[in-house]
N, C-alpha and C positions, 0 to 999 in steps of 0.2 A: 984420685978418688979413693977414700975410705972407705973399704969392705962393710961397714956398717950403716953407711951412708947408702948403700947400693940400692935401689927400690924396682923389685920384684913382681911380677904376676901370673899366673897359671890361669888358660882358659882352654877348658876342653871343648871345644867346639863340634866336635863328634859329627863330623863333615861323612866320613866311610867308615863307619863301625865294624866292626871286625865280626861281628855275627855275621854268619851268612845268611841271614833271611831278614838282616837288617836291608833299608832301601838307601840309598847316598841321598844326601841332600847337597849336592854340592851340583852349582851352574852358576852360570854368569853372574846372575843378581846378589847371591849369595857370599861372591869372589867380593865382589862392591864391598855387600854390607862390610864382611871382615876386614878387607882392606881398613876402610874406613874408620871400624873401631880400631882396631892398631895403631893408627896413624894418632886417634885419640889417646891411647893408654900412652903413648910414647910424649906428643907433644903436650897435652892437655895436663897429665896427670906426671908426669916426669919419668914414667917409667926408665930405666936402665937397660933392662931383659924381661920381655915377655916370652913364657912357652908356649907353645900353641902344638907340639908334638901331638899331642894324646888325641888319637882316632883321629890324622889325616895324612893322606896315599903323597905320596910324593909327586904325583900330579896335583895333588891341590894344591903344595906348598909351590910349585913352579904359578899356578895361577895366580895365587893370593901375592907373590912377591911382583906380579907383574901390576897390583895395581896399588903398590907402595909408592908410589910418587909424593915425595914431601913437598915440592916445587909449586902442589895445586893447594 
């Protein structure tokens, strides 16, 4: 693949904000939704690399990979 050709996306999904008087929005239904879109930017839209770093805990990122299933 050509570096040019690459197709990129960044989505801050701001699941655990870093403010401390911010509230999480992250549970089950939420894991879903993003899952979901992911699995769209990737199949649907061709994505390469999506970010999704920006504001979320390393528990989220264990949750959200658990509901990457490409098979469904």
């Amino acid at each position: 693949m050509l570096l040019y050709n690459l197709r990129m996306a960044w989505w801050n999904t701001a699941l655990s904000p870093a403010a401390p008087t911010a509230k999480s929005k992250a549970n089950d239904k939420t894991y879903i939704i993003i899952g979901n879109h992911l699995k769209r930017l990737f199949t649907e839209f061709s994505c390469d690399l999506v970010g999704i770093i920006c504001e979320v805990s390393s528990e989220d990122v264990d949750h959200i990979s658990s509901n990457l299933d490409f098979t469904h």
